[in-house]
N, C-alpha and C positions, 0 to 999 in steps of 0.2 A: 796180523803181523805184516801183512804183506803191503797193505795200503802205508803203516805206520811205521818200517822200520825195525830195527833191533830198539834203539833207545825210546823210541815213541813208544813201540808194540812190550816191550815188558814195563815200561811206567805206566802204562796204561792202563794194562790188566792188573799192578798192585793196585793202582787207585780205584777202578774199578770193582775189583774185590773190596776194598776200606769202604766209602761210599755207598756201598749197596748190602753190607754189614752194616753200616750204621743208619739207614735208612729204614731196611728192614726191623734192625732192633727198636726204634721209636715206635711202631705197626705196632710190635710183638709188647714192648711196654704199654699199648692202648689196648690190649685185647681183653682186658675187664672194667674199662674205663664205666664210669654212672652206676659199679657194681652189674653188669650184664655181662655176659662174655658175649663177642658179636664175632662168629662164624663162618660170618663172610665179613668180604673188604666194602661192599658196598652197606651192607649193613651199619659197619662203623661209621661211613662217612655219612650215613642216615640219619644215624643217632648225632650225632656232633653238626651236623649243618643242616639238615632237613630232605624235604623230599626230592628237589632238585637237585642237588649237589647227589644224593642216591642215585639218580638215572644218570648224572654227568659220569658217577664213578661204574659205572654199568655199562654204560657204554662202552669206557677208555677200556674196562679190565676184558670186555670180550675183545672185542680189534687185537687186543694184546694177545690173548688166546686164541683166538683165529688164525694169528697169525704164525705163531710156534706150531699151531696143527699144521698149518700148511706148509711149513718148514723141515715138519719130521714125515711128511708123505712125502717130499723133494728127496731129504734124502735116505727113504727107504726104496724110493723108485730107484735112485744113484747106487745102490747100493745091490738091487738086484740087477739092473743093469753092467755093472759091474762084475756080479759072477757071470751072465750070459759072455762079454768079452771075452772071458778068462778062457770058453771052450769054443765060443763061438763066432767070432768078429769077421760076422759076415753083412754087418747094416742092415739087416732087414728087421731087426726090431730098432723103435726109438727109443731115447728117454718115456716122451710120455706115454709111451704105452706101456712101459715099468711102475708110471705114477700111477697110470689105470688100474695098474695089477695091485699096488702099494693098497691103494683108495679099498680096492673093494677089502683085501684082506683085513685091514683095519675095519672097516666096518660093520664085516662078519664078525671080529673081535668083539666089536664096541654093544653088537646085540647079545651074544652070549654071556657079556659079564655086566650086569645088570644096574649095579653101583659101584661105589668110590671101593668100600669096604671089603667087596668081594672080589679086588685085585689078589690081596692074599698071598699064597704062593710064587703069583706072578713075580711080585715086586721081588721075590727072591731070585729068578728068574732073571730079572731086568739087572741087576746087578750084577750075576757071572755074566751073561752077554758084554757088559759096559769092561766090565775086566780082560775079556777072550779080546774083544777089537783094540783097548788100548794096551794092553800090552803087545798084540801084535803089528800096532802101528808104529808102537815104541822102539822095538826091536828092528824090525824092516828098514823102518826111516834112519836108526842110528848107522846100523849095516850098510846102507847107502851114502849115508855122511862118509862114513870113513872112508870108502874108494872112492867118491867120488872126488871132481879136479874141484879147483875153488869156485865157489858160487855167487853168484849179481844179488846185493840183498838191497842194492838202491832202491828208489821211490820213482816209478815214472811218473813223466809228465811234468806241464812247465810248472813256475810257481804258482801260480793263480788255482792249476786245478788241483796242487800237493795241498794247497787246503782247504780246498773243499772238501779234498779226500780224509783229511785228515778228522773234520769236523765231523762227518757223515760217519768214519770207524768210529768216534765216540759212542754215537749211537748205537753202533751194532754190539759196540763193548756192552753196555749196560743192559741192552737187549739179552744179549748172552746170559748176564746171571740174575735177573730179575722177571718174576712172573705175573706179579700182580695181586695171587693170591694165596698169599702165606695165611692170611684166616682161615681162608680152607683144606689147606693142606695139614692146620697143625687142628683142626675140629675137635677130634678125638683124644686129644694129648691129656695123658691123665694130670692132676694137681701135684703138686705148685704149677698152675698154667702156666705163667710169666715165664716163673724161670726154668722149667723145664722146655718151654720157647727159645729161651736165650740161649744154654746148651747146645739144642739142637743149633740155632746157627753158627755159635761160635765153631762147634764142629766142624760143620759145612762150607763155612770159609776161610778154614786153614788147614785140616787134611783132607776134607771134600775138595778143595781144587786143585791139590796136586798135581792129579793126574789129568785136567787138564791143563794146567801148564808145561808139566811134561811134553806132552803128546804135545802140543801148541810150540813151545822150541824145539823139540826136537826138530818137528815137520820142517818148523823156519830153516834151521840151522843146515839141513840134508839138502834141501830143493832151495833155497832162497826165494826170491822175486816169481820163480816158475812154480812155486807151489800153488798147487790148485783148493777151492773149497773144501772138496773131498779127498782130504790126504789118503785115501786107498790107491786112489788112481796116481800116485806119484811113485808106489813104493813098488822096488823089484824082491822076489822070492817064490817059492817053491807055489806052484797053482793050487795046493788043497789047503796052504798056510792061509794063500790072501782071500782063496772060496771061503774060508772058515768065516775069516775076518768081515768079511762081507753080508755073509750069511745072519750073524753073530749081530750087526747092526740092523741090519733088517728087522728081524724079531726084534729087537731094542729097541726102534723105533716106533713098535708096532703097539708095543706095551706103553713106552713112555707115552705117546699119543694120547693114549684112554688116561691118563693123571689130567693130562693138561683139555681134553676134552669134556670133562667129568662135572665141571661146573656149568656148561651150557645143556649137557643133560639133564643135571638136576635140576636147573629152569625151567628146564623145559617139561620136565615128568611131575613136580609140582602145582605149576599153572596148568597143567590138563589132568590133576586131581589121580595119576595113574600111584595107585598101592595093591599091597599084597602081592600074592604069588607073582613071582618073575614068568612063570609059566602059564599062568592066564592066557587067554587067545586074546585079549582088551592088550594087555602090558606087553606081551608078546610082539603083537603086531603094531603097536606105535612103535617098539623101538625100532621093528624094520622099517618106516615108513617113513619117522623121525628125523630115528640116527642116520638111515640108507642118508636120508636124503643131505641132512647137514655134511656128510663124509663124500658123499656126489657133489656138493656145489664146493667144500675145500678141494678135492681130488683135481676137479676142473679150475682152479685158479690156481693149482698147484701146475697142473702140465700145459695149461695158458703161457706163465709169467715164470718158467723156470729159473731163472735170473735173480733167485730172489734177496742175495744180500742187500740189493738197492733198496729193496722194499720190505727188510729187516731194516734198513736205517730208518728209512721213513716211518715206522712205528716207533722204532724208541723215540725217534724223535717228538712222534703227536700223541705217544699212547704213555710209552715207559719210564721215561721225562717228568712230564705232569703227574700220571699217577704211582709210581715210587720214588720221588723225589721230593718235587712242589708241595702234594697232597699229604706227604708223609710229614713234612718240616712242618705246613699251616696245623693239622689236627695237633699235633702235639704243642704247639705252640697256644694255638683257641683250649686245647682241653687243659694246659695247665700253667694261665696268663698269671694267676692271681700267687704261682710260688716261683716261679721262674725272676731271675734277678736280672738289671736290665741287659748287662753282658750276654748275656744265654739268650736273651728276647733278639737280639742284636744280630747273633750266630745264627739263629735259627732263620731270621729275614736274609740274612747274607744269602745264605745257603739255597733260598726262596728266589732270591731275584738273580740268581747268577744260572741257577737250572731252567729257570723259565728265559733267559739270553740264550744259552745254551739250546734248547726245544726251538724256537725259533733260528739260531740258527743252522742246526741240525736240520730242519725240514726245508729248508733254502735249499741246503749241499744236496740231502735225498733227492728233492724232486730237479735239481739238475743232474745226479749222476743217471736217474732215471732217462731223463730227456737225450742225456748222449747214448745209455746204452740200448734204449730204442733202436738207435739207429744203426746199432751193432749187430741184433739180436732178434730175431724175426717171435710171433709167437708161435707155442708149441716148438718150442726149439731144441734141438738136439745137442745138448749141450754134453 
């Protein structure tokens, strides 16, 4: 909102939400395409274009995934950080040594819960957390709206850089609600596949984002222009409300992480042939070895490059662009050339060359907001 405005920042996120609904549902209509159900995302684009386009969609879906992990160690570090403030604000801890704390705790997570499936519980878990933070972000931020005096919701900066800013939020927009791999997430989904697929997302994109739009205007509407990434640090109220809230994202972080990590595990636990017992000393110790180490080398590009909306733009632009967008329009388009009428054939290239202008120029804006906040922003920053 802050880059885009009131009128940018909510037509952005409707279209945003439309667009990555409809994106994903073309995926979710390909998910038994040749009579196979295909799993994974890069599996699909295996099948439908061959071996290379598989490694091309492999590569974009991890960068994407790498990148949300490194995103939810930022702000789980932000977030313990945050409660330190609350009792402590005395600068002798930094950010990154919150992200260090984030890092390891995640990773001791990520060896004790072995696969996707034995999240279990958690997942129920991850949800009252995701409830306890936005409701008490919701409440706090309104609570401030109202006494607060009137707020700057302007756009800085001259014309030239308002759009690049603008170009570069798209990015983060789609980034926001797109992961890459809805194959994997919906694996398990008992029959009718399809359309017990389609369910779930029509759910998900119309009372699954309430609440963040909520939380998302509200923040705007209370702090304006001054609201920060991490709307905790904006809001004033009682110190065991906003510990809670804090707390509360932390562990939500800590959990969501392992979803979106999950698939570089399972590459990883495949191609080195590990089964059976979780408890094994073989399966055991790769995941410390592994997992340690993939959660050490995000943990450190996490409290390196803390700054990282730039570099949430920069992937939507080169990861989440191409592969829920471009990828999403072409397979459905090659998988069903011979019933599609030319109108539809038409829409669907539209759709194709206007996302791959957009990725380009998205990755122009990213790596210029990069370049100036460089110069802003030291690494390992204590932001």
């Amino acid at each position: 909102m802050v880059p885009l405005g009131w009128i940018g920042g909510v037509v952005g996120l409707i279209i945003a939400t439309a667009v990555s609904l409809y994106a994903n549902a073309l995926i979710a209509m390909l998910h038994e395409f040749g009579g196979t159900r295909h799993i994974r995302y890069r599996d699909l684009a295996g099948f439908i274009y061959g071996k290379k386009i598989y490694s091309l969609t492999w590569t974009l879906q991890y960068v994407n995934l790498f990148m949300i992990n490194t995103g939810y160690i930022i702000l789980a570090g932000s977030a313990l950080k945050a409660v330190y403030v609350l009792f402590r604000d005395d600068d002798m801890m930094k950010l990154p040594h919150f992200i260090a704390i984030a890092g390891l705790v995640c990773a001791m997570f990520a060896i004790c819960i072995p696969h996707l499936s034995a999240l279990g519980v958690w997942l129920g878990f991850s949800t009252v957390l995701s409830l306890v933070y936005i409701v008490i972000a919701l409440v706090l931020s309104l609570k401030d709206g109202i006494k607060s005096p009137p707020r700057d919701y302007g756009i800085s900066g001259e014309s030239t850089s308002k759009i690049f800013t603008t170009i570069g939020a798209s990015a983060n927009l789609v980034f926001a609600y797109n992961t890459g791999m809805l194959p994997e997430i919906q694996a398990t989904i008992r029959q009718p596949v399809v359309k017990n697929m389609m369910k779930a997302l029509y759910f998900q994109f119309t009372v699954g984002v309430l609440p963040l739009y909520l939380v998302t205007f509200a923040g705007y509407w209370a702090y304006g222009s001054s609201t920060e990434t991490y709307l905790l640090n904006n809001v004033n109220g009682p110190i065991w409300v906003k510990a809670l809230a804090n707390i509360a994202a932390f562990l939500q972080s800590v959990i969501a992480l392992h979803i979106f990590a999950s698939p570089m595990y399972e590459y990883l636990d495949t191609k080195h042939g590990i089964k059976g017992s979780a408890l094994a000393f073989k399966n055991l110790s790769f995941r410390v070895l592994v997992r340690g180490g993939y959660m050490a080398l995000n943990t450190f590009v996490s409290a390196l490059l803390p700054f990282l909306g730039d570099f949430m733009s920069l992937t939507g632009a080169i990861s989440t662009f191409p592969l829920t967008f471009i990828l999403a329009h072409h397979m459905y388009l090659r998988a069903n050339k011979n019933k599609l009428k030319s109108t539809q054939k038409l829409w669907h290239w539209l759709n194709i060359c206007f996302f791959a202008v957009m990725s380009v120029a998205a990755t122009i804006a990213a790596l210029r907001l990069i370049a100036r906040d460089s110069k802003t922003y030291h690494v390992f920053a204590d932001l």
